[in-house]
LOGUVEX-743014 format. One line per 8 residues: number of its first residue (from 1); their letters; for each residue x, y, z negated of N, C-alpha, C. Coordinates in nm, 4 decimals, decimal comma, m for minus. Layout:
N
NUM> a> X/Y/Z/X/Y/Z/X/Y/Z | ...
//
This chain:
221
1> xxxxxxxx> 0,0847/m0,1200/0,0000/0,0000/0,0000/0,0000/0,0877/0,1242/0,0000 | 0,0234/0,2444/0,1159/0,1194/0,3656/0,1356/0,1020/0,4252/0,0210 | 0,2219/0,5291/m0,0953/0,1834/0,6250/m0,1437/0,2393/0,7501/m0,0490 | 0,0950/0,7826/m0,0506/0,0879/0,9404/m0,0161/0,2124/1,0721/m0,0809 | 0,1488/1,0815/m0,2024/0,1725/1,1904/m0,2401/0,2463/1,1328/m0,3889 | 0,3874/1,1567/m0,4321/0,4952/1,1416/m0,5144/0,5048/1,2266/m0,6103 | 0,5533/1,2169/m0,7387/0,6141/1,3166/m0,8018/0,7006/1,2596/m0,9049 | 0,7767/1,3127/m1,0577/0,8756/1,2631/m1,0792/0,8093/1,2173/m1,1869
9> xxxxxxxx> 0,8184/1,0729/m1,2796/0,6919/1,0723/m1,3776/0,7936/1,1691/m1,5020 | 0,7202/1,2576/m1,5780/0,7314/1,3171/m1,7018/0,7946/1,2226/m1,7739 | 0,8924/1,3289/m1,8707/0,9599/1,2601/m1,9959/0,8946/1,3410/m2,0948 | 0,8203/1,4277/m2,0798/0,7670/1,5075/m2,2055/0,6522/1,5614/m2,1641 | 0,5499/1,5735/m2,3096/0,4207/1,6353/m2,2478/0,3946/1,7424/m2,1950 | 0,4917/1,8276/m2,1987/0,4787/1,9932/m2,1249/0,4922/1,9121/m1,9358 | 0,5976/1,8233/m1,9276/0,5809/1,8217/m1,7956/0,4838/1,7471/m1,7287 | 0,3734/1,6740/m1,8426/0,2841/1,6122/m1,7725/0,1433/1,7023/m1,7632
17> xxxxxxxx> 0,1643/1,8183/m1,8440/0,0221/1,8807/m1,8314/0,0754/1,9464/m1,7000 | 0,2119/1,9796/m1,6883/0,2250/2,1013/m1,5584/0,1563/1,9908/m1,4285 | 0,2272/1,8952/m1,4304/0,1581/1,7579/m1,3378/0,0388/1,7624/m1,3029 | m0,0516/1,7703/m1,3990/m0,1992/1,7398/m1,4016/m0,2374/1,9256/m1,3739 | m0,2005/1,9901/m1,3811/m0,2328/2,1086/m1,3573/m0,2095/2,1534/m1,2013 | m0,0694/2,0814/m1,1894/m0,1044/2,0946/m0,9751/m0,1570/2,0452/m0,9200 | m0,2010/1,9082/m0,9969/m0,2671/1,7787/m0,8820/m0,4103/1,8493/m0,8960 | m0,4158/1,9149/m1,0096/m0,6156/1,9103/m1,0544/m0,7119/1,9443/m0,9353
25> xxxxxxxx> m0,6402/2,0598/m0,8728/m0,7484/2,1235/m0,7690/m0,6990/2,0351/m0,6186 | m0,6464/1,9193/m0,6255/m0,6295/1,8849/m0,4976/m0,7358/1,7679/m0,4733 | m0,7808/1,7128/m0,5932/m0,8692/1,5979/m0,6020/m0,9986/1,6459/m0,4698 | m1,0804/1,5789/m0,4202/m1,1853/1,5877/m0,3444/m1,2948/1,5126/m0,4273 | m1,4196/1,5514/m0,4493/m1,5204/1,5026/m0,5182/m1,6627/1,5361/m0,3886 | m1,6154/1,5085/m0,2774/m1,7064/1,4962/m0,1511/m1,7060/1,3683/m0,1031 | m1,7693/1,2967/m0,0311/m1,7252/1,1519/0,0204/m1,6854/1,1748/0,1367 | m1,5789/1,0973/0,1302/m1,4563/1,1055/0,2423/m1,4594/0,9366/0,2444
33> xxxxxxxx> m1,5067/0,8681/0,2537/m1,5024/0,7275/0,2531/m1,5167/0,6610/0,4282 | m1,4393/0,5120/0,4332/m1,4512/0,4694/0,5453/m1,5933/0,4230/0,5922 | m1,6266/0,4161/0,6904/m1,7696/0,4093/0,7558/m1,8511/0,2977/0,7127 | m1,8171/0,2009/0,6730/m1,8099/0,0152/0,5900/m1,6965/m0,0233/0,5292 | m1,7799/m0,0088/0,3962/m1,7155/m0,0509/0,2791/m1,7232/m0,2215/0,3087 | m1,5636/m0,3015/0,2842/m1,5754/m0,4259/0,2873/m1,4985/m0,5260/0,1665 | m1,4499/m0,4179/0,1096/m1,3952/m0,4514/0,0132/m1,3938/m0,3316/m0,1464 | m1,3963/m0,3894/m0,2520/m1,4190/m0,2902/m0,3238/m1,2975/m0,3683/m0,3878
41> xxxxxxxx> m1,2060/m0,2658/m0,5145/m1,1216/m0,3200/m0,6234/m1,1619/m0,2739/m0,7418 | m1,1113/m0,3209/m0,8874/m1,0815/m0,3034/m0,9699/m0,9566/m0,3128/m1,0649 | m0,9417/m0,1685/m1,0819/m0,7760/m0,1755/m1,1678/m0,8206/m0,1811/m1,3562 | m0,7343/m0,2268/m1,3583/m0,7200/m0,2360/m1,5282/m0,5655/m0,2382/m1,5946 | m0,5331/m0,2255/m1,7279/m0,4368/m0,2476/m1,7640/m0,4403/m0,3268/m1,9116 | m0,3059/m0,3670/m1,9491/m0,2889/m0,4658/m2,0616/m0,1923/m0,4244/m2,1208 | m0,1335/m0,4276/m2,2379/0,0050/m0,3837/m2,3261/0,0877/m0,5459/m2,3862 | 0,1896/m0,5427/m2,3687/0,2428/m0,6715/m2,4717/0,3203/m0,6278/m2,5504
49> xxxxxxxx> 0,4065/m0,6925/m2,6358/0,5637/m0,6903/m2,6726/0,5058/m0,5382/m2,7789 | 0,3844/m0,4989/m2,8754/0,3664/m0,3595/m2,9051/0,3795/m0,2831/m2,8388 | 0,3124/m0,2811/m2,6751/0,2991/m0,1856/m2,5925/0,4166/m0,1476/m2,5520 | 0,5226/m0,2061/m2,5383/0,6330/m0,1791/m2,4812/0,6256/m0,2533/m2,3006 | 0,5509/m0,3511/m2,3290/0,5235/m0,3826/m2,1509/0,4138/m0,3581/m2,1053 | 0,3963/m0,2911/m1,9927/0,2604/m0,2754/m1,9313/0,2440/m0,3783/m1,8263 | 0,0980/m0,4148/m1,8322/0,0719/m0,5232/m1,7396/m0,0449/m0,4781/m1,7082 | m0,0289/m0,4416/m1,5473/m0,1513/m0,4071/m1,4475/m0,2202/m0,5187/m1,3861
57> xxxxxxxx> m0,3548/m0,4878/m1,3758/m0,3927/m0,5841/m1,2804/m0,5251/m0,5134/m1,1897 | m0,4747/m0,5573/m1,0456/m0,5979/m0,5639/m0,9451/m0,6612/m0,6862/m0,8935 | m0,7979/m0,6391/m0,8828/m0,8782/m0,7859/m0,8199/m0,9539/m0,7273/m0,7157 | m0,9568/m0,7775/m0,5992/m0,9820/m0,6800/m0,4648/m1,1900/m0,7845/m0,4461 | m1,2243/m0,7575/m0,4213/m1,3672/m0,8789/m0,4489/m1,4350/m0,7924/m0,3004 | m1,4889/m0,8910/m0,2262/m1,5390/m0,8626/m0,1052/m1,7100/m0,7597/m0,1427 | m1,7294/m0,7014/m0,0615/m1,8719/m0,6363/m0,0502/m1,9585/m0,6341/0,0786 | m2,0909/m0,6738/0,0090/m2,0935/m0,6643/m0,1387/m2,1837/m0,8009/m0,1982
65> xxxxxxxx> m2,1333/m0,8694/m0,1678/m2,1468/m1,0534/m0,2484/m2,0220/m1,0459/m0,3379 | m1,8976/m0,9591/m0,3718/m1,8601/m0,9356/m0,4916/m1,7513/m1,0929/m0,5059 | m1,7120/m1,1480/m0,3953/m1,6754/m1,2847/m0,4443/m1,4713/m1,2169/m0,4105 | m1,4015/m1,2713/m0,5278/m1,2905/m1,2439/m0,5233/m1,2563/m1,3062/m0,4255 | m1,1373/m1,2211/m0,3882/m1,0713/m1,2543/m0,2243/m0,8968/m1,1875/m0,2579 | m0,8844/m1,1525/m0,3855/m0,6823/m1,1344/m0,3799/m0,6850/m1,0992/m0,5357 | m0,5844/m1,1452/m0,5960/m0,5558/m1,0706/m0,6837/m0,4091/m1,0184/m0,7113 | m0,3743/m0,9974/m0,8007/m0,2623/m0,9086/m0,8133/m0,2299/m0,8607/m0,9681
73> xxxxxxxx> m0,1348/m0,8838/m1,0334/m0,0731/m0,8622/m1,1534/0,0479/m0,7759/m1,1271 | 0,1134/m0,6937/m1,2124/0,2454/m0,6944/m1,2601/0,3236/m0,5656/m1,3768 | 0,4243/m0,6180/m1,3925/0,4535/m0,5666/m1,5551/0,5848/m0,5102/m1,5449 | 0,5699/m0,4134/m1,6242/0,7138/m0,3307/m1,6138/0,7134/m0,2601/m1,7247 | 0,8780/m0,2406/m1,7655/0,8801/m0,1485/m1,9426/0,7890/m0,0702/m1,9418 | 0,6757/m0,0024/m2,0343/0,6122/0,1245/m2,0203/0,6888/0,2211/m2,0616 | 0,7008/0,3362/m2,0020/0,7674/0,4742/m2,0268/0,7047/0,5887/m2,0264 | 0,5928/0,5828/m2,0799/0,5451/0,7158/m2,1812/0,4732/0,6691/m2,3185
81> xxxxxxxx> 0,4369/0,7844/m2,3783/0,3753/0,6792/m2,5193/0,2274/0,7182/m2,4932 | 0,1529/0,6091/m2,5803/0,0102/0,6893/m2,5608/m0,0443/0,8367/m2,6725 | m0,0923/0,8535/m2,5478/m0,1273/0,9988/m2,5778/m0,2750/1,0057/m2,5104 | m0,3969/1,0149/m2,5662/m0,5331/1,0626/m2,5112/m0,5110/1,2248/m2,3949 | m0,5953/1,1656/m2,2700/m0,5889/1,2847/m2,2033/m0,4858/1,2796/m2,0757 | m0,3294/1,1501/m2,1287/m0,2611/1,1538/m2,0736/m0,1934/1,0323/m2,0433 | m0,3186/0,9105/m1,9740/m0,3113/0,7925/m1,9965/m0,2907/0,7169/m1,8567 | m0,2494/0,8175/m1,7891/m0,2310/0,7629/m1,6251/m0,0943/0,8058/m1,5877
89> xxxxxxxx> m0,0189/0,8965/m1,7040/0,1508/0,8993/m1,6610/0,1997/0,7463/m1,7454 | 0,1005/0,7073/m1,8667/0,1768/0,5767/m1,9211/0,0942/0,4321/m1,8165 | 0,0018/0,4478/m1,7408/m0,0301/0,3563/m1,6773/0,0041/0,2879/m1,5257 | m0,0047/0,4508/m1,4604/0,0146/0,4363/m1,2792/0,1360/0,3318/m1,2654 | 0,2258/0,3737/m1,3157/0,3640/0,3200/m1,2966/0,3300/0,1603/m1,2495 | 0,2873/0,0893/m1,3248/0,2529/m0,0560/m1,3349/0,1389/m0,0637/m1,2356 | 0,0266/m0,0040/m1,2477/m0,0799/m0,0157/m1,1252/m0,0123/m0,0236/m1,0037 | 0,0652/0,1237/m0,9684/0,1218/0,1077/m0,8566/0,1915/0,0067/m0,8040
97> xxxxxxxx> 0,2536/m0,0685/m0,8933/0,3370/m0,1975/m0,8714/0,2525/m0,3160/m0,8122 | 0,1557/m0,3173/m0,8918/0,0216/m0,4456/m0,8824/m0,0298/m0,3902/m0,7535 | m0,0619/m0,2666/m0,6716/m0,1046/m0,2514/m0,5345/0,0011/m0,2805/m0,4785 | 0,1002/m0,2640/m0,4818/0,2120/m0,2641/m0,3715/0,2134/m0,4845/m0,3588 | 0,1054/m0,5157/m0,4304/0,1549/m0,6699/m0,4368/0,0227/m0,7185/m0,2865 | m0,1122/m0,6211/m0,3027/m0,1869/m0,6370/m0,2426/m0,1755/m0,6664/m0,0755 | m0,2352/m0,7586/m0,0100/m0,2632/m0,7743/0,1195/m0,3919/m0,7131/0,1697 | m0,4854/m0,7445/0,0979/m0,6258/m0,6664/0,1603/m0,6365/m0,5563/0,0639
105> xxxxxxxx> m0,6350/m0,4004/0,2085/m0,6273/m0,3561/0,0889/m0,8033/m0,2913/0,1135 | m0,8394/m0,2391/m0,0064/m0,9920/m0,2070/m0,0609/m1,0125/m0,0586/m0,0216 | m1,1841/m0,0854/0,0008/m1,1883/0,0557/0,0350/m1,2065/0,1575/m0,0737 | m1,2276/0,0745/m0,1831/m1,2746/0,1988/m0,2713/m1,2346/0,1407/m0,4038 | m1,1935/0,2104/m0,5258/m1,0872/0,1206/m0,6367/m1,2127/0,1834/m0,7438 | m1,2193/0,0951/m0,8306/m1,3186/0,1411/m0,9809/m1,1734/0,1228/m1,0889 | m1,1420/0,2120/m1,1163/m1,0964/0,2424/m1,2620/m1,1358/0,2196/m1,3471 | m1,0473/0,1326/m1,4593/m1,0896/0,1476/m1,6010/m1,0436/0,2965/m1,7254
113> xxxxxxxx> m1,1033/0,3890/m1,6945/m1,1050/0,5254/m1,7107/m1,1641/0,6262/m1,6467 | m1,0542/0,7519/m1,7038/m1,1850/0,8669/m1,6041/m1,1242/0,8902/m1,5071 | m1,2230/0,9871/m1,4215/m1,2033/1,0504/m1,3144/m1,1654/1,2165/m1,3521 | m1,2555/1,2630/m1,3110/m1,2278/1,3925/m1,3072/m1,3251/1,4504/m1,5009 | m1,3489/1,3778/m1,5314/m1,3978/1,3796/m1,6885/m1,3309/1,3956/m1,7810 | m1,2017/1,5170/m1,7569/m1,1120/1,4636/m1,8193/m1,0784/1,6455/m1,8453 | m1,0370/1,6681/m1,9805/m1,0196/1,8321/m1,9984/m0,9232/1,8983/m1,8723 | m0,8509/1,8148/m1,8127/m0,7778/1,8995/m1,7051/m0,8356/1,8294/m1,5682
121> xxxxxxxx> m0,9514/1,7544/m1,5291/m0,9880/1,7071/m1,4613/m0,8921/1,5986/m1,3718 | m0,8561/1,5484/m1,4238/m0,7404/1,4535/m1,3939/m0,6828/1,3456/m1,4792 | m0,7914/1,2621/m1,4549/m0,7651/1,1416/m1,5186/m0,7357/1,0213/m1,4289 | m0,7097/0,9119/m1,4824/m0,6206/0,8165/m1,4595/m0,6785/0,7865/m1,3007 | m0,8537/0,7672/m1,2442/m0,8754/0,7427/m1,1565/m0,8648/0,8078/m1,0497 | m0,8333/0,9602/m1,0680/m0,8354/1,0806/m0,9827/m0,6822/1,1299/m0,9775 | m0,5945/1,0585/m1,0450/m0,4842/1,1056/m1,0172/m0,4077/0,9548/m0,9362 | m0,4640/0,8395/m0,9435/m0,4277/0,7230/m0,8610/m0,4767/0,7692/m0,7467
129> xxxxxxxx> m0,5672/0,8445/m0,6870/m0,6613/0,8319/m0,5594/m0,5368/0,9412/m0,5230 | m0,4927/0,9982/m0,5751/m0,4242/1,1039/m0,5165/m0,3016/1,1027/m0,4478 | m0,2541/1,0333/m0,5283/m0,1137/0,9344/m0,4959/m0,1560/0,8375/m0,3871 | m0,2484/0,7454/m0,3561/m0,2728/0,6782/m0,2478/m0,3450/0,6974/m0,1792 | m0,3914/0,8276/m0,1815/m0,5318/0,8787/m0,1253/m0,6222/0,8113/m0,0491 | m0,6887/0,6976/m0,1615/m0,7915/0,6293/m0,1596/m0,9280/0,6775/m0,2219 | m1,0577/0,6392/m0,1854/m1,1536/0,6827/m0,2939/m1,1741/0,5849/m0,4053 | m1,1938/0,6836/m0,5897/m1,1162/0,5798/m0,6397/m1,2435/0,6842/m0,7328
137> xxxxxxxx> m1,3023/0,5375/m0,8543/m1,4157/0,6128/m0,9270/m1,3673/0,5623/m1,1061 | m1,3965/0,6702/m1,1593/m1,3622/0,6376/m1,3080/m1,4611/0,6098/m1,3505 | m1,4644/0,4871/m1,4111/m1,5162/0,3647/m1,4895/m1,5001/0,3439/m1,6592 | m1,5288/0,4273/m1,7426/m1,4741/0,4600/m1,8679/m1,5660/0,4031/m1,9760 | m1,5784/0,2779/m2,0505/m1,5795/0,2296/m2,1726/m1,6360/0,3563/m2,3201 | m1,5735/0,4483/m2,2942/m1,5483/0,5408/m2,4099/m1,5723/0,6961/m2,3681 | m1,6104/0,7579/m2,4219/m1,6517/0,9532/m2,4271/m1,4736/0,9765/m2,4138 | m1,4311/1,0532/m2,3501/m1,3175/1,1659/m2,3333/m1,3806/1,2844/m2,4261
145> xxxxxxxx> m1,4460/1,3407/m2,2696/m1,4581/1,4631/m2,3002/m1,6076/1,5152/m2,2794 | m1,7128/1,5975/m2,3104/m1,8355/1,6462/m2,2288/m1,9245/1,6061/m2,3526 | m2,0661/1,6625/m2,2945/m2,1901/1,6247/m2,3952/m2,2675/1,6203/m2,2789 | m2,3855/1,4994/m2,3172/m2,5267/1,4779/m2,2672/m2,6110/1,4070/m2,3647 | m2,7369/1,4600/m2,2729/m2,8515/1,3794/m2,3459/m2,8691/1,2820/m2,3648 | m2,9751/1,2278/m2,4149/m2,9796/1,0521/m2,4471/m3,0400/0,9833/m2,3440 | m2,9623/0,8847/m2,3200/m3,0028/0,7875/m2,1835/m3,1403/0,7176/m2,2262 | m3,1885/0,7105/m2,1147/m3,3240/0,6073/m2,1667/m3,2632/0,4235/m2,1271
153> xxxxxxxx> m3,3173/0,3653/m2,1822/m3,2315/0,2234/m2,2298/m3,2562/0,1176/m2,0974 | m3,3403/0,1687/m1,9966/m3,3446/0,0857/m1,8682/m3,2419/0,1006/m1,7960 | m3,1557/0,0141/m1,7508/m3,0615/0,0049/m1,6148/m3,0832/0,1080/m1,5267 | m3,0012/0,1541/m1,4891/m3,0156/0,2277/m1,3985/m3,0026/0,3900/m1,4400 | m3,0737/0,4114/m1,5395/m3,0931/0,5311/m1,6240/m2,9492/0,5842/m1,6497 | m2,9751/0,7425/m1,6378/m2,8266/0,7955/m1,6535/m2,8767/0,9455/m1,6735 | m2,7484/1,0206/m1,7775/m2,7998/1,2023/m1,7643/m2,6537/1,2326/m1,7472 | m2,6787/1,3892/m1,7104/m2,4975/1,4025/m1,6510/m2,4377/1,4300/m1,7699
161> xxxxxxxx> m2,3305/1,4370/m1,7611/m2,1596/1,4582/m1,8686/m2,1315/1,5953/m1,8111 | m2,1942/1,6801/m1,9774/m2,1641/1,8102/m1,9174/m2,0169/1,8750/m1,9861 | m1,9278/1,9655/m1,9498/m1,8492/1,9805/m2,0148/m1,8339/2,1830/m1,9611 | m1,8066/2,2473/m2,0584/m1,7763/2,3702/m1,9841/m1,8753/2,4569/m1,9304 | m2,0025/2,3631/m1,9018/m2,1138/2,4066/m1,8262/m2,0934/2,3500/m1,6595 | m2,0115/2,2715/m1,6912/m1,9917/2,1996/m1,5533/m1,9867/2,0449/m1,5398 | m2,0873/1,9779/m1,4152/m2,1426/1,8500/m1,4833/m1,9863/1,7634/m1,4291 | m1,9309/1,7272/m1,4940/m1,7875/1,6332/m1,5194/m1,8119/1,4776/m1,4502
169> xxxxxxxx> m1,9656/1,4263/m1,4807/m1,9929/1,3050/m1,4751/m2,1005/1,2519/m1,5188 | m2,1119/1,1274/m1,5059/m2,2635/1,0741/m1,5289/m2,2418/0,9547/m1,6659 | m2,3416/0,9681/m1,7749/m2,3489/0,8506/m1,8600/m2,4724/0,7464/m1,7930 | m2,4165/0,6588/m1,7435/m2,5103/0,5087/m1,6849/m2,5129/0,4049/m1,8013 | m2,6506/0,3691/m1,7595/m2,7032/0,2336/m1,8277/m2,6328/0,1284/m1,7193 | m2,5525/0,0254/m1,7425/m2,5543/m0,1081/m1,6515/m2,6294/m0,1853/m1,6900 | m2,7219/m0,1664/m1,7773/m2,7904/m0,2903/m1,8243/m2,8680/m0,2503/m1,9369 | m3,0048/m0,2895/m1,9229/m3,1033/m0,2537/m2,0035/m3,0496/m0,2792/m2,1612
177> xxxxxxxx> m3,0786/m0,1803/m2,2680/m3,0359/m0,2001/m2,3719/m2,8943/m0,1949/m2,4634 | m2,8192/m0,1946/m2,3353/m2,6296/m0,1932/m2,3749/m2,6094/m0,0709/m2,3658 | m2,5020/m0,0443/m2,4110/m2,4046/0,0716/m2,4582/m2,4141/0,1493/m2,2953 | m2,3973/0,2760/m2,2678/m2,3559/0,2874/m2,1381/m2,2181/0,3002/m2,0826 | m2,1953/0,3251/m1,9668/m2,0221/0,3650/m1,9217/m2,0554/0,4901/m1,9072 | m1,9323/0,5394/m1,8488/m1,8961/0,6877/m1,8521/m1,8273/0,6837/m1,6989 | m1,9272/0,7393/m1,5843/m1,8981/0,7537/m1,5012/m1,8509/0,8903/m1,4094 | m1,7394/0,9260/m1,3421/m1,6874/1,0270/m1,2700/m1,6118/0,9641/m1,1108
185> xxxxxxxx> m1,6739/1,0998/m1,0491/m1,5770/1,0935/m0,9646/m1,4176/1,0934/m0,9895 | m1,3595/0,9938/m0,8816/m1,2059/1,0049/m0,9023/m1,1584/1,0776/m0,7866 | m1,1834/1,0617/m0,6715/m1,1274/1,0644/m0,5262/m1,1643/1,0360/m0,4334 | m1,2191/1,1538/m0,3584/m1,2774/1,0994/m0,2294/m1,3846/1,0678/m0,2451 | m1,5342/1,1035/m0,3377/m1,6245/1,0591/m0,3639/m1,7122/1,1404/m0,4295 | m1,8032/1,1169/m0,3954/m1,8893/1,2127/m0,4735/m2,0148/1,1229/m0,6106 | m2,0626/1,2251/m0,6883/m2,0928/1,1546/m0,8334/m2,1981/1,0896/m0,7962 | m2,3241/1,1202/m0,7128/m2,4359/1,0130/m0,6726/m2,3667/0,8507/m0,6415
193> xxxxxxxx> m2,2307/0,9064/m0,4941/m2,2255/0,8011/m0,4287/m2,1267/0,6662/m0,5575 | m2,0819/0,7544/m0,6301/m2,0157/0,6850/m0,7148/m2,0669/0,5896/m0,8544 | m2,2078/0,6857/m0,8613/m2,2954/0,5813/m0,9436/m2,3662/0,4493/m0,9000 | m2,3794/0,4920/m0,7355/m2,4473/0,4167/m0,6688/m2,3580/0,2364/m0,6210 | m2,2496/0,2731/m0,6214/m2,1349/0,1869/m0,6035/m2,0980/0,1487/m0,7765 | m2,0979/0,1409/m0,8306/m2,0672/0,1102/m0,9976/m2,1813/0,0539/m1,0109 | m2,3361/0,0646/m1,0036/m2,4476/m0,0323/m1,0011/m2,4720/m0,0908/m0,9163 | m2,3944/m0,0797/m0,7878/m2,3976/m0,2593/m0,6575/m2,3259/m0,3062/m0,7211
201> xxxxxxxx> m2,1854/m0,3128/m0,8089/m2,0691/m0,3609/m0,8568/m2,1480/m0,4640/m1,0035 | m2,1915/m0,4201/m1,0262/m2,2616/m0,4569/m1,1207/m2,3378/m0,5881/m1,1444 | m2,3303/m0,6624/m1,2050/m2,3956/m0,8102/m1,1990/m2,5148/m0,8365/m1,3620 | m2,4537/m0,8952/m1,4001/m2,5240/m0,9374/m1,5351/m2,4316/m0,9143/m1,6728 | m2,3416/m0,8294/m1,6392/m2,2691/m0,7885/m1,7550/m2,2719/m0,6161/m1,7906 | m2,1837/m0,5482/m1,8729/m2,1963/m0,4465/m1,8801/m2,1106/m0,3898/m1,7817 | m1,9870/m0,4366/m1,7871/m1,8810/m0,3442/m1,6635/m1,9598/m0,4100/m1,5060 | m1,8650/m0,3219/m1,4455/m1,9094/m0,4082/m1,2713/m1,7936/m0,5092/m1,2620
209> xxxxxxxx> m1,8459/m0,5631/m1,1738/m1,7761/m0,7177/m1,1530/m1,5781/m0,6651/m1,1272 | m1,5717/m0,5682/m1,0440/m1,4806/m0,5714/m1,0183/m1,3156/m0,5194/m1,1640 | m1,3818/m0,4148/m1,2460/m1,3260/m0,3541/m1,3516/m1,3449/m0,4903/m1,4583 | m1,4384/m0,5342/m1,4561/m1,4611/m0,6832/m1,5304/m1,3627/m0,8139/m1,5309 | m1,3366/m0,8165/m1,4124/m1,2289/m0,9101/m1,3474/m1,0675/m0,8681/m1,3834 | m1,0803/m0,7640/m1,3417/m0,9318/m0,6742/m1,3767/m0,8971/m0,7043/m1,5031 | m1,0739/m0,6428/m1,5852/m0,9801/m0,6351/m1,7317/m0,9478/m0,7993/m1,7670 | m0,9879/m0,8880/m1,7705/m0,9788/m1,0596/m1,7916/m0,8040/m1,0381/m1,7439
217> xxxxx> m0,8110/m1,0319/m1,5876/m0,6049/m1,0654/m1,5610/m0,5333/m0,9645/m1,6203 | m0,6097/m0,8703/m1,6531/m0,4964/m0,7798/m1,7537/m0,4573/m0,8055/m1,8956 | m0,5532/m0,8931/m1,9663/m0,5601/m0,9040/m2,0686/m0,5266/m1,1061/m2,0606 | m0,4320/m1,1578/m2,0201/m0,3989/m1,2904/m1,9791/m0,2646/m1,3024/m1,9870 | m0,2217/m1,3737/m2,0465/m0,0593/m1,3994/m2,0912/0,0061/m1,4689/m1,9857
//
């Protein structure tokens, strides 16, 4: 897989906010996507050794019958520490490794994190899309940043993630009754088309199949 667009990774947090402060306004939150989607991915990550190794993983799953068709692992020292806000200078490194393993590559990547939901709008999924300038949607487990109203508990149901006075993202139901995710654009995408793709992804669990899969080989010894 080509990277696009390079930079040097940060040894300190002043140089990762300057980072996230040039990339911020380059992100696209329009759909720029290929004409047929035939493949969708999911990235995830894993820690070993007390987070001293990072272990990425992609699972590329056809669309949209969702049936895996490649996967992809791999692990390398981690070299930043964690820090909230700033979880894609300690992650990409290793992702990038696990795409560069890929043969088919996907049209569109679901992140386990945010997109543009993120106080400098540049989170882990919107700063990968940038670097490979793919469309790439944050898939987030957990609140960052923003406030909304209360979801109503049917599937499907969602209110936006407001932050600033500006809507950041969407809180979705995947499933009647469960917790919701925290959905944003990452890249190349816009927030309808990105909810709309996170509930085809979606099966009988809470994540979508593809961020679901990821997290399992990320989390595998």
């Amino acid at each position: 897989m080509k990277i696009y667009q390079q930079h040097d990774w940060p040894q300190t947090l002043e140089e990762a906010i300057a980072i996230q402060e040039k990339l911020r306004n380059q992100t696209i939150t329009e759909d720029k996507l290929p004409e047929t989607i035939k493949y969708v991915a999911g990235v995830d990550m894993g820690f070993e050794a007390d987070g001293t190794i990072s272990h990425a993983a992609v699972a590329v799953l056809s669309f949209p019958d969702l049936q895996i068709v490649e996967t992809a692992v791999a692990r390398r020292p981690t070299s930043f520490p964690y820090i909230p806000g700033f979880l894609s200078f300690r992650e990409i490194p290793a992702v990038l490794d696990a795409l560069e393993k890929v043969r088919i590559l996907p049209d569109i990547i679901l992140c386990d994190g945010q997109g543009i939901a993120h106080p400098r709008r540049l989170g882990i999924a919107s700063h990968l899309g940038l670097l490979i300038d793919m469309p790439t949607i944050g898939v987030a487990k957990s609140l960052l940043i923003g406030k909304y109203d209360e979801v109503p508990e049917t599937k499907g149901s969602w209110q936006p993630l407001i932050h600033q006075g500006e809507i950041i993202g969407a809180v979705l139901r995947t499933r009647t009754g469960v917790k919701p995710l925290y959905i944003s654009s990452g890249h190349r995408i816009s927030l309808p088309t990105a909810i709309d793709y996170v509930l085809r992804c979606t099966t009988k669990y809470r994540l979508p199949e593809t961020t679901r899969i990821a997290d399992k080989l990320a989390s595998s010894r």
